[in-house]
Steps between C-alpha positions, in 0.01 A plus 500: 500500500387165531129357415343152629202426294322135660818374537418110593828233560458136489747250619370129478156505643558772705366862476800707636385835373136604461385749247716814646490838312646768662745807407841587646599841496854663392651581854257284693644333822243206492552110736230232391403388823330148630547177653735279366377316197314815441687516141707771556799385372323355198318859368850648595684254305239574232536865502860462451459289220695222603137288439235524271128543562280214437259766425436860426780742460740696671658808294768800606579819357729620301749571853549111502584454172844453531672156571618591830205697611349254777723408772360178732677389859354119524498424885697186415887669531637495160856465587816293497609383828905503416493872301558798693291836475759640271444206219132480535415876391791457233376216414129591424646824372636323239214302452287800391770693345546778738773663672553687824331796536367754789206321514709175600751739745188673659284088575822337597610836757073484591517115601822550627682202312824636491609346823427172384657578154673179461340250749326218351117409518537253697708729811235722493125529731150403366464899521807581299457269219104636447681846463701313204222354350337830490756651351585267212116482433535911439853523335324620186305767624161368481176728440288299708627243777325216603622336837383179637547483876801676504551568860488151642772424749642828505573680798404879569801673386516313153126594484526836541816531228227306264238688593686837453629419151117362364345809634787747350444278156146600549535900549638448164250342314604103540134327570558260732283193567560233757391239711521483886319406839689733653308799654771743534633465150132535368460839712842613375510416142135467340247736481284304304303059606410222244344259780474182334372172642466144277605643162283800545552871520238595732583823595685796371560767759804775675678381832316763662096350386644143656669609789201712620261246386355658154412205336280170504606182361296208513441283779690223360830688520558394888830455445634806333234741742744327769821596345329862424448527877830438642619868343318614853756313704 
């Protein structure tokens, strides 16, 4: 589906991403996993194509051709404060020329938005307005979904709506790709580890290889084997 081949970015001076090559799957339920300043954000932002490589090459397949294809939730809410839910989704609906459909019925019913139809952003919790983001960021009906920390602040009942729609997306063949610290999202939504560390990809492995301790990384990732560890507690 998609294909990183030595995929190097510069910004300034500063090596941000390292040489990666690595292959994601159609279907696969994948989180890039690390410290922070690890780079995740950067090879996701890549991957999406919202920035260029400063070397090597990324290509997709012929299921991402189309313009509307690759659907990306930034972690940064992209939303106006004084609209209400209503006006957002029409509003980016109209934006990418598309209309209601079951697709819309069946996410807005999932994330249960209905009851906050026609409050504005700014009346509604950190957790409701992350299920808003994620739902303009897939009004199109992406084939692959890239999400960038998009459970921060939200409590355990917004989760699980979020977490319930993603994974239904994925029974159907949506790939999903995110990025989170959080271990019960990771158990819950990926099957599949990019553990990354200083620009690098060190490690490509499942959930199941880290969590029972399948792997080896070098001793100079202390500080992602620490963040590996706390899926024991």
């Amino acid at each position: 589906m998609l294909q990183l081949n030595s995929v190097s970015y510069q910004k300034g001076k500063s090596d941000l991403i390292q040489s990666v090559s690595a292959t994601v799957q159609p279907g696969d339920r994948l989180t890039i996993f690390g410290p922070n300043g690890a780079g995740k954000s950067t090879l996701m932002r890549l991957m999406a194509g919202i920035i260029q490589p400063s070397s090597g090459t990324i290509t997709y397949d012929d299921s991402l051709s189309g313009k509307n294809a690759i659907g990306y939730i930034p972690q940064q809410l992209a939303l106006f404060e004084n609209l209400t839910v209503k006006e957002h989704l029409r509003f980016y609906q109209k934006m990418i020329g598309s209309k209601t459909n079951p697709f819309m019925n069946e996410m807005i019913e999932t994330l249960q938005l209905k009851d906050f139809w026609n409050k504005r952003i700014d009346e509604l919790s950190g957790g409701m307005k992350r299920k808003v983001n994620l739902t303009v960021g897939m009004i199109q009906q992406p084939k692959i979904v890239f999400l960038d920390e998009p459970f921060v602040g939200v409590d355990l009942a917004a989760k699980h709506d979020m977490l319930n729609w993603l994974n239904r997306l994925n029974s159907r063949g949506v790939t999903i790709v995110f990025v989170t610290h959080d271990w019960q999202v990771i158990h819950e939504l990926a099957d599949k580890m990019w553990l990354m560390e200083n620009g690098d990809l060190l490690h490509e492995a499942t959930v199941d290889e880290v969590v029972h301790d399948h792997i080896e990384l070098p001793d100079t990732s202390s500080a992602l084997q620490k963040m590996i560890s706390f899926h024991r507690y």
